[in-house]
Each structure stands twice: as C-alpha cells, then as structure tokens.
N, C-alpha and C positions, 0 to 999 in steps of 0.2 A: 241145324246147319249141316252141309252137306262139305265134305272134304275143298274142292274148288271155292265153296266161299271161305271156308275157314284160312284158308290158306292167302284168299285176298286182304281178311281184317288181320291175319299177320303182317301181311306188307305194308299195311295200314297203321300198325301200330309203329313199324321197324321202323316206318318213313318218319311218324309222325316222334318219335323218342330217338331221333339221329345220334344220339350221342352215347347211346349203351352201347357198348360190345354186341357187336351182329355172331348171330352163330354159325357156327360153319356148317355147309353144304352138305353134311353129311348127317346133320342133326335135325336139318331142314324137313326132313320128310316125316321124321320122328315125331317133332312136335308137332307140323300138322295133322297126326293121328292121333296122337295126343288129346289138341286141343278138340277136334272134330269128335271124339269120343266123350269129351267132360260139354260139350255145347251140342252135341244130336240133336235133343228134345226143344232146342231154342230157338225160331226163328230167328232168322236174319235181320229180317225187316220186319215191324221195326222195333225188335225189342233189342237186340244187339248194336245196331245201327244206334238207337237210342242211349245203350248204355256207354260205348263209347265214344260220341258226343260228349256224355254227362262226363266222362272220364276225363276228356282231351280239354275240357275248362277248368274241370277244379284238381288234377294231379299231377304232380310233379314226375313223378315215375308210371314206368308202363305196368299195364295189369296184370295179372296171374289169368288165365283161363278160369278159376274158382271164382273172384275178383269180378269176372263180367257177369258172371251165371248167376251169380246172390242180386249184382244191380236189374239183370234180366227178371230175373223171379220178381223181384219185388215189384217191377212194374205191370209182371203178366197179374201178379195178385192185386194189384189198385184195379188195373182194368175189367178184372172179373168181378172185384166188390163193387163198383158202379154198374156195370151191369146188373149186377145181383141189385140192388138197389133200385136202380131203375124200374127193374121188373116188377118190385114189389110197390114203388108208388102205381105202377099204374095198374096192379093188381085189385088196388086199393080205391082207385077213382074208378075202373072197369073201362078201362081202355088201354089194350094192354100195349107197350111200346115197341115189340119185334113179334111177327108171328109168333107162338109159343105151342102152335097146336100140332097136333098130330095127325096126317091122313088118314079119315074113316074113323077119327075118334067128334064125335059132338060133343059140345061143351053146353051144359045147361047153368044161367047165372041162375034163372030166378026161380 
C-alpha cells in the first residue's frame, strides 16, 4: 500500500471506531508513515480491504497496523496454498490449470 491509500483505510477506520480519541493533526502524518511503512508489501485490494471487512464484524476495537498485516498474510498464504494445490491436481490429471510454462521452454510429458 501506497501512503494515499493508507492514509484512506485510516479514515476508514477513524470513521468506522467514532468513539476513540481522534489524534491530533500533527500526529496525523506520523502515523500515516507509520502505518504505510509496516503495510508497503500489502496490497490494498484485496487483501487489506478484505482484512478490514473481517475486522469491522467481529471487533470491538480499532486494529493496530501489525493487527491487519497478520489478517493480510494469512490470507495472501490460504490463496497461495490453493493455488499451490491446484497446480499440483492438475499437474496430476495433465492439464494444467494456469499457463505454467515458460517462453522457448518445450515441455515433454511422454
């Protein structure tokens, strides 16, 4: 995530948790560097997007920047073991389910 969005799923959360203590203006730029620096490697959409959904039904209080990152990971890692998975069923019937091949590389099965 990029400064500009981090900076909106803050407002997003401020909006959505009305009742904490707002920080002041001047702490405001802080933490969007902050947060923007522990969430870089994490798309937006839609693993953030995703994790703060999951966040905005089942918690009472607003998240920690650390808090989203853990929910993020864990879903970038479910969608990489089904992919991983996938791949290897169809590795397995010989039909493989995304390109997998390489320009100028031939694949011999038999």
């Amino acid at each position: 995530m990029n400064r500009e969005e981090t900076a909106k799923v803050l407002t997003l959360i401020s909006t959505h948790y009305w009742q904490d203590p707002k920080v002041e203006n001047k702490n405001v730029s802080l933490m969007v560097e902050t947060w923007a620096k522990a969430l870089d490697d994490i798309p937006l959409t839609p693993y953030i997007e995703n994790a703060l959904d999951w966040w905005f039904k089942n918690e009472k209080w607003p998240p920690q920047a650390a808090e989203l990152r853990e929910r993020a990971r864990m879903q970038i890692k479910r969608d990489r073991d089904e992919r991983r998975t996938s791949d290897m069923l169809a590795l397995y019937s010989g039909k493989p389910s995304r390109d997998t091949s390489l320009p100028g590389l031939v694949h011999e099965w038999n």
